[in-house]
KOLTIGU-855456 format. One record per residue (C-alpha): x, y, z; residue in one letter; chain; residue number from 1. Coordinates in steps of 0.1 Angstrom, whole numbers, padded with zeros to 4 digits. Layout:
<rs>
R       X       Y       Z   kolti   drenvo   domi
R       X       Y       Z       a        A    NUM
...
</rs>
This chain:
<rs>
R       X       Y       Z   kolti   drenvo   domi
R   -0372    0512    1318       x        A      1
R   -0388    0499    1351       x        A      2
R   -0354    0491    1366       x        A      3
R   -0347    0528    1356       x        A      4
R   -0375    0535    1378       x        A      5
R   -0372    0517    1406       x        A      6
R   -0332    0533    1406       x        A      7
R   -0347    0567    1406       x        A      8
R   -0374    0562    1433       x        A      9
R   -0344    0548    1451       x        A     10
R   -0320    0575    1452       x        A     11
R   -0351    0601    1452       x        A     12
R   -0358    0579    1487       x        A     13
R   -0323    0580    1501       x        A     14
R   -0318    0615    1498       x        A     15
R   -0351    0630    1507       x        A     16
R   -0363    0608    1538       x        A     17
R   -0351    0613    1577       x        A     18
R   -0363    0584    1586       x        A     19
R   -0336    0556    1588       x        A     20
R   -0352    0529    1581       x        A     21
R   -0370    0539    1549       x        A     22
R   -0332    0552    1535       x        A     23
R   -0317    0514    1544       x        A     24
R   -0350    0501    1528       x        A     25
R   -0339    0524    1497       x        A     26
R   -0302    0518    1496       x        A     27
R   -0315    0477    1492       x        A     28
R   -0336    0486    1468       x        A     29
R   -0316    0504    1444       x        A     30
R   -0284    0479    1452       x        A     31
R   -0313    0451    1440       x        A     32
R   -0308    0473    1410       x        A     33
R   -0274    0466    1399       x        A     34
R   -0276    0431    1392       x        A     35
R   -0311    0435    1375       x        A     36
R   -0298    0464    1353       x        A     37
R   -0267    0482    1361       x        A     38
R   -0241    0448    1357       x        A     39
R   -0262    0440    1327       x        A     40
R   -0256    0476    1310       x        A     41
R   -0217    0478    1321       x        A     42
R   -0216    0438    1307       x        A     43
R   -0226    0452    1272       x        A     44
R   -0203    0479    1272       x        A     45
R   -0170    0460    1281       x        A     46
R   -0182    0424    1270       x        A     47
R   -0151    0420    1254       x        A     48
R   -0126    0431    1286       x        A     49
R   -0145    0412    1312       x        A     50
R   -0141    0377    1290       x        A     51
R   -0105    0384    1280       x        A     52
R   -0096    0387    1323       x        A     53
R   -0116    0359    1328       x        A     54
R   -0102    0341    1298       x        A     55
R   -0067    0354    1312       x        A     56
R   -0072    0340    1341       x        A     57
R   -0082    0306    1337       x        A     58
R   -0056    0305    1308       x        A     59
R   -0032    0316    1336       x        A     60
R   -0047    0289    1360       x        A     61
R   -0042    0260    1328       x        A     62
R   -0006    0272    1319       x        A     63
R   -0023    0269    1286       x        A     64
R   -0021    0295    1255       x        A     65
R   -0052    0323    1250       x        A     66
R   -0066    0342    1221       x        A     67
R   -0089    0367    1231       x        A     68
R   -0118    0349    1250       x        A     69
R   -0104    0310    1240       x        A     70
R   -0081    0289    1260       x        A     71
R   -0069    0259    1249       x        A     72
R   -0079    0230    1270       x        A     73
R   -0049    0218    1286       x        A     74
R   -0045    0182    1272       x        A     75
R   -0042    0199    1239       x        A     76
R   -0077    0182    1225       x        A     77
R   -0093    0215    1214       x        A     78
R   -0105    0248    1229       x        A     79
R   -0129    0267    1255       x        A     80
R   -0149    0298    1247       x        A     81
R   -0158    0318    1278       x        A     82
R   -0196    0333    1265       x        A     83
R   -0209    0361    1287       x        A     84
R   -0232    0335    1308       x        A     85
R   -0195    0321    1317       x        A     86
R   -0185    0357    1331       x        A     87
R   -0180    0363    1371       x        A     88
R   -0195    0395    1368       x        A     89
R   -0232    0386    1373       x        A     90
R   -0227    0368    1406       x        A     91
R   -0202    0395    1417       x        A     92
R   -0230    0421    1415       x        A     93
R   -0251    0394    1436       x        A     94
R   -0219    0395    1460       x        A     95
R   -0226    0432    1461       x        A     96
R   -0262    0432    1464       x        A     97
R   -0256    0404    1495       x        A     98
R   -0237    0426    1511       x        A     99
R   -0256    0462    1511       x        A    100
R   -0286    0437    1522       x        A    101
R   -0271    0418    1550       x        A    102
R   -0257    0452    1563       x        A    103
R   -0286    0476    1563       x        A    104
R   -0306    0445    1577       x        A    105
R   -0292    0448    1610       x        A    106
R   -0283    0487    1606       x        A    107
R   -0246    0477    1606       x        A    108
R   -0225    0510    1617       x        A    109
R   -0196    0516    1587       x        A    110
R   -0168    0512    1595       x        A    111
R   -0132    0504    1576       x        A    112
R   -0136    0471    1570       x        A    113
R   -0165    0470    1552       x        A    114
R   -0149    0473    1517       x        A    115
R   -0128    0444    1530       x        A    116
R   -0154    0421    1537       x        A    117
R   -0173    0429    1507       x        A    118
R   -0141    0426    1485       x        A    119
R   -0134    0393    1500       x        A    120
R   -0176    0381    1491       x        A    121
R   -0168    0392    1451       x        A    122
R   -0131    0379    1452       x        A    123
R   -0145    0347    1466       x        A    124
R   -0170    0346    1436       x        A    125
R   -0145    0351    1409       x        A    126
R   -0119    0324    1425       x        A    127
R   -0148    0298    1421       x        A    128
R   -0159    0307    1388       x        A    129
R   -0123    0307    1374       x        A    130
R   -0117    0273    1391       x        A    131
R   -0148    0260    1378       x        A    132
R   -0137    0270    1342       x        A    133
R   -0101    0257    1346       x        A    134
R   -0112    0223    1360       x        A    135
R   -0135    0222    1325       x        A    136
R   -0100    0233    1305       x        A    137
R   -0083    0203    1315       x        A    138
R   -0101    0181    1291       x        A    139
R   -0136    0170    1273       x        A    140
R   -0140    0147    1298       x        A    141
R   -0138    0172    1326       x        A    142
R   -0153    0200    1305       x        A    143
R   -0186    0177    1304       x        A    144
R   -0182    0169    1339       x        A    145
R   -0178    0210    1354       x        A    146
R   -0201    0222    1330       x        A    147
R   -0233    0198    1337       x        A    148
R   -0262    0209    1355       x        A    149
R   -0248    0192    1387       x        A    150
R   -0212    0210    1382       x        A    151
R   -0235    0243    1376       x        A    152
R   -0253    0236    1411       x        A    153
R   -0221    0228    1435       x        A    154
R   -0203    0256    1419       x        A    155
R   -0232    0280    1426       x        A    156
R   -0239    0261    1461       x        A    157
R   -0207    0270    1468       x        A    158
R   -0204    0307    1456       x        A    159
R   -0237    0311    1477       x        A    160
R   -0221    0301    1508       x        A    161
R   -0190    0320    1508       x        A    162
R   -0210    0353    1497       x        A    163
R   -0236    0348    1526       x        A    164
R   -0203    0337    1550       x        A    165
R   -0183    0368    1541       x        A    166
R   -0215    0390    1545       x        A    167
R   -0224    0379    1580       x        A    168
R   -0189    0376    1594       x        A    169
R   -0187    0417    1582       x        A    170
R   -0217    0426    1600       x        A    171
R   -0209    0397    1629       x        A    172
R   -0212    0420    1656       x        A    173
R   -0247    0435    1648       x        A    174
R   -0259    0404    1637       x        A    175
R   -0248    0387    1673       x        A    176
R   -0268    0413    1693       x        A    177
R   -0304    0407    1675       x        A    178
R   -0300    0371    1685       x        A    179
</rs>
């Protein structure tokens, strides 16, 4: 119910206040939201959908067979369940929450690349999750070596810098003139 909260004081900020910092303060604060609730509540609803495109395209990626949220591993020596920790749509709302805070940080004016760049952060995110999964659908030998705690952190290493690199090469310009 707090995350409800803080989403309400949030909007209730952005759409009462003048003053512009307090509204980019708000607009971070209720995007700190969506990963912390909103992804969450959508992930429960459609559970099922967001493995089976994952699952689809890893399968896809593996030229191997799919039922559902299973893809055989490629070798043929048994199968791979994407579970919802598996999913790309927690770090994509972290892509999105990235975005909405490296842009209100400098006050970066809107303009029509801004979906762009913040497309390309959650793209980005999904293209090294799905690679991470198909390099552990090759085999058991490479699903023990991708799934490890040290496959884990160069995966998410990697996802962290492309969001952060998207992010500040959208809001380049801004970002240049505070420095």
């Amino acid at each position: 119910m707090s995350w409800f909260a803080v989403t309400a004081l949030g909007l209730y900020l952005i759409s009462s206040s003048d003053i512009p910092s307090t509204r980019r303060g708000a607009l971070i604060l209720v995007a700190t939201c969506v990963p912390m609730l909103w992804s969450r509540l959508l992930f429960q609803f459609f559970a099922d959908l967001i493995l089976q495109i994952d699952a689809s395209l890893v399968s896809w990626l593996l030229h191997s067979p799919r039922s559902g949220d299973i893809v055989d591993f490629a070798d043929g020596s048994g199968v791979l369940v994407i579970l919802p920790a598996c999913s790309s749509l927690a770090n994509v709302s972290l892509a999105v929450l990235c975005w909405v805070t490296v842009s209100q940080s400098v006050d970066h004016k809107r303009s029509a690349y801004d979906l762009f760049w913040c497309l390309m952060a959650c793209v980005s995110v999904i293209a090294v999750n799905v690679t991470r999964i198909g390099f552990m659908g090759l085999s058991q030998w490479h699903y023990a070596m991708f799934h490890s705690q040290w496959g884990a952190a160069v995966a998410n290493t990697i996802i962290l810098g492309l969001i952060v690199g998207f992010c500040v090469i959208g809001v380049r310009r801004e970002l240049f003139q505070r420095i």
